[in-house]
N, C-alpha and C positions, 0 to 999 in steps of 0.2 A: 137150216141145212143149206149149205153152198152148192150150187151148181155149176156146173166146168162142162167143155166141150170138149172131143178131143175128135180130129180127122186123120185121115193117111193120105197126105198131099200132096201131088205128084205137078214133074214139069208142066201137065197138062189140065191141071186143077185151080179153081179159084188161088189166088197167091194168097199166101199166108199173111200178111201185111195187112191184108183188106177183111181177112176172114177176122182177123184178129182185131181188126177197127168195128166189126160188125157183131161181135160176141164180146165186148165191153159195151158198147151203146143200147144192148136188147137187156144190160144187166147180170150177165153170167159172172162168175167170179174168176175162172182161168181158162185155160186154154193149153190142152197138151198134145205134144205131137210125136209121132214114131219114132223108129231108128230099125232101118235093114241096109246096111251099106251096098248090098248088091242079093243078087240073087243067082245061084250058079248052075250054069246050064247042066251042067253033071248030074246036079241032085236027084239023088232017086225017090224022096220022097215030096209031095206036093205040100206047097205052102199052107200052114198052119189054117186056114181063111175062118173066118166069124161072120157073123151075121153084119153085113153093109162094107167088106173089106175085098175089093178085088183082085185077082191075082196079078193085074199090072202093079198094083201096091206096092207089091215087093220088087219089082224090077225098077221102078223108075220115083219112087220115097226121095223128099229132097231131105236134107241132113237137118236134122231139129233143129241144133244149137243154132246151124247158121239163119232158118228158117227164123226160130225165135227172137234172134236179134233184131232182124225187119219188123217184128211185130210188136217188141220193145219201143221204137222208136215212134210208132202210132201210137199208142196206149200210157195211159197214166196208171190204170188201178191194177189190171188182169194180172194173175199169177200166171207163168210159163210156167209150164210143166214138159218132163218128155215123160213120154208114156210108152215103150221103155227105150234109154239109151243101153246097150249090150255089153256090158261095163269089162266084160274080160276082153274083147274086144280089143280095148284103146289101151293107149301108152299112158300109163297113168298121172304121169307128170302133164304131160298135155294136156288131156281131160280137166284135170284139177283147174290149170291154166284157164280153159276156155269157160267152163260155168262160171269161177269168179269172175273173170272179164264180164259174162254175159248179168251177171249179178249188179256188180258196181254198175254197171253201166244203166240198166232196169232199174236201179234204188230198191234193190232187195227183194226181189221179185219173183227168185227162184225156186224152184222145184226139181228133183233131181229122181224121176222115178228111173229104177233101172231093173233090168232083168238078165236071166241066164243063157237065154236065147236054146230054139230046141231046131238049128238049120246047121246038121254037122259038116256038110261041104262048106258050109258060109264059115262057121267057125276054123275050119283044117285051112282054108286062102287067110287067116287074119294069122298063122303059125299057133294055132290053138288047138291040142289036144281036149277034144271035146268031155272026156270024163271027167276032168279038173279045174271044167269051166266055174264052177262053183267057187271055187280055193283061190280062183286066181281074183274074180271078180270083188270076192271077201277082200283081198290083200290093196285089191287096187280101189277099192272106195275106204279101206283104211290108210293108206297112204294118200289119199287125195283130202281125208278129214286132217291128217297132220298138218300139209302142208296150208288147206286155209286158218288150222288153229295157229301154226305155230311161227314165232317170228325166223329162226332156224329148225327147219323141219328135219327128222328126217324117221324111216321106218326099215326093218329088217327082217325079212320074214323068209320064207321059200320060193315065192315067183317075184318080189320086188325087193332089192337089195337099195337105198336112197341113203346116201348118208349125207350130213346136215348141210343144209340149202336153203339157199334165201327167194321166196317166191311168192311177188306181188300181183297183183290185187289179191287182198283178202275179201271173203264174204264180206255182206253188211255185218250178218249177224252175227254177233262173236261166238255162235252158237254154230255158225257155218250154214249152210245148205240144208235143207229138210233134206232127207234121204228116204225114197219110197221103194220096199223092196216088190218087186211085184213077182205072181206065181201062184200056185192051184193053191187049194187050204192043205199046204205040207207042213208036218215038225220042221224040215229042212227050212221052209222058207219061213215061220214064225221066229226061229233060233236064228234066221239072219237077220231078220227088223228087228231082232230085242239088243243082240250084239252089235249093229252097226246102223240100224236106222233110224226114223221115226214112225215107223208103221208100215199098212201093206196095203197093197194095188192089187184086188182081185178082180180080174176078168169078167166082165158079167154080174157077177154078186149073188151066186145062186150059191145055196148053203151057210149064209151067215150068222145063221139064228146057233149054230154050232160051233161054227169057225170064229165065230169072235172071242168067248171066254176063252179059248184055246190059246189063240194072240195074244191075250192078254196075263196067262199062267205065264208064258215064254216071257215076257216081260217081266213079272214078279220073280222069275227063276234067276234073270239075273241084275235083282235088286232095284228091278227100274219100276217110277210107278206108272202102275197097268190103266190106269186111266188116263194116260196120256198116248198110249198106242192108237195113231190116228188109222182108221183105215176106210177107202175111199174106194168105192168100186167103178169100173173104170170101165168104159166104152158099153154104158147101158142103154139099152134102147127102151126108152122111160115110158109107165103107163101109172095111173094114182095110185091104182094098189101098190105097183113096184116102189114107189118111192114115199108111200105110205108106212109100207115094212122096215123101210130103213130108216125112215125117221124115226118109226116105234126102238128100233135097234139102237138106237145114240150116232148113229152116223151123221157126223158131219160136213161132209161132200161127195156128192155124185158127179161122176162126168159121165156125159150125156155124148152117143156117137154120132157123126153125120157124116150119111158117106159124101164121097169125096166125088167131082166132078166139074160141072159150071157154075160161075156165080147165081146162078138166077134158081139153081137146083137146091144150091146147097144154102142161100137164103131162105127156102123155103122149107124146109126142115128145120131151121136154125128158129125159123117164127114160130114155126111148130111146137119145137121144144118150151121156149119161151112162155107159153100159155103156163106151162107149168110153174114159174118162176111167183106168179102173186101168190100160188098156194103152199110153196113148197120153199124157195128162194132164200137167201139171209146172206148178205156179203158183208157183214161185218169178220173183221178178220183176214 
């Protein structure tokens, strides 16, 4: 079972670069990082927060892709992950654009977890009707899967109209980008990692011992096989029994959270976590 880290990493936070030099050398297998482009002072309701996630988090998050690329350039093995990019969000041409970049340039490296995001002021400033966030996000990781498969791409649908277009770098993988949908244990979100990803990013990992066959019915529904729906639970604050249960479960990656602040802080949690790594660990893959 692989172990992954993931922080919410702010201008005032160990830099990601070094985090990311220090979580390949202890043996972790990746390394995934947020996505809240801003935080609006309007919002009436308080930020989503989790166990080791501050509320400056969300105001002052530096942008994954860009983050991950510095941490590309340290590193040989780590998977980059974002944990989630807010995929209706972005222009989907661009998007497409920037993980390939960040891909080729990694030697294949990527991970592309994304999610629906639940910050309706943050989504209404991106010109997003927040009820449709779902439709739009579906259309815009399907046209971003054409344009790394295809040599002339293009997709038509309700919110992305793309007609055939030449756009390189492509993935390594001809396979494209792993795509991780992330979200509570919904039909909505299992029906979107069987239709458009390779599995699912649940929060925590509480309820799995139910939510997995579930995942994996949505995958046989549409003719995919269900033993290949990876699913990764994501920002766990690990103890043996917790990662005892998942390895019983077939999980094959945990990412482990650490909150975010000084280097001297957050090395030591990082060593923390590590202990677990001869019991539990496996970077193959």
């Amino acid at each position: 079972m692989r172990l992954g880290i993931t922080a919410f990493l702010t201008d005032r936070d160990m830099a990601p670069a070094d985090l990311a030099r220090a979580v390949e050398a202890r043996g972790f297998s990746s390394l995934y990082l947020p996505e809240h482009t801003h935080l609006p002072v309007r919002a009436d309701e308080p930020p989503a927060l989790v166990e080791g996630v501050r509320a400056d988090d969300y105001r002052r998050g530096l942008d994954p892709l860009v983050a991950l690329a510095t941490a590309a350039t340290v590193t040989s093995r780590l998977h980059l992950g974002t944990g989630v990019v807010l995929a209706a969000q972005h222009d989907p041409i661009v998007l497409a654009k920037q993980v390939a970049t960040l891909d080729h340039l990694s030697g294949g490296r990527v991970v592309l977890g994304i999610g629906f995001g639940w910050n309706r002021d943050e989504a209404a400033d991106h010109g997003l009707e927040f009820g449709v966030r779902r439709a739009v996000a579906r259309e815009h990781v399907l046209c971003m899967q054409a344009l790394w498969r295809d040599d002339q791409a293009e997709f038509h649908g309700e919110h992305v109209d793309l007609g055939p277009s030449w756009s390189w770098p492509k993935p390594v993988r001809r396979s494209g980008v792993p795509v991780l949908v992330g979200g509570g244990a919904h039909d909505s979100v299992f029906a979107a990692a069987a239709e458009y990803g390779d599995g699912w990013l649940p929060i925590g990992g509480a309820g799995l011992a139910e939510a997995v066959p579930r995942l994996r019915r949505a995958f046989e529904v549409r003719g995919r096989d269900p033993a290949a729906a990876r699913v990764v639970p994501f920002g766990t604050i690990p103890t043996e029994a917790k990662l005892e249960r998942y390895r019983a479960l077939g999980i094959d990656e945990v990412v482990l959270r650490v909150p975010s602040g000084p280097a001297e802080a957050m090395l030591a949690t990082l060593d923390a976590h590590a202990a677990f790594l001869a019991r539990f660990g496996d970077d193959r893959g």
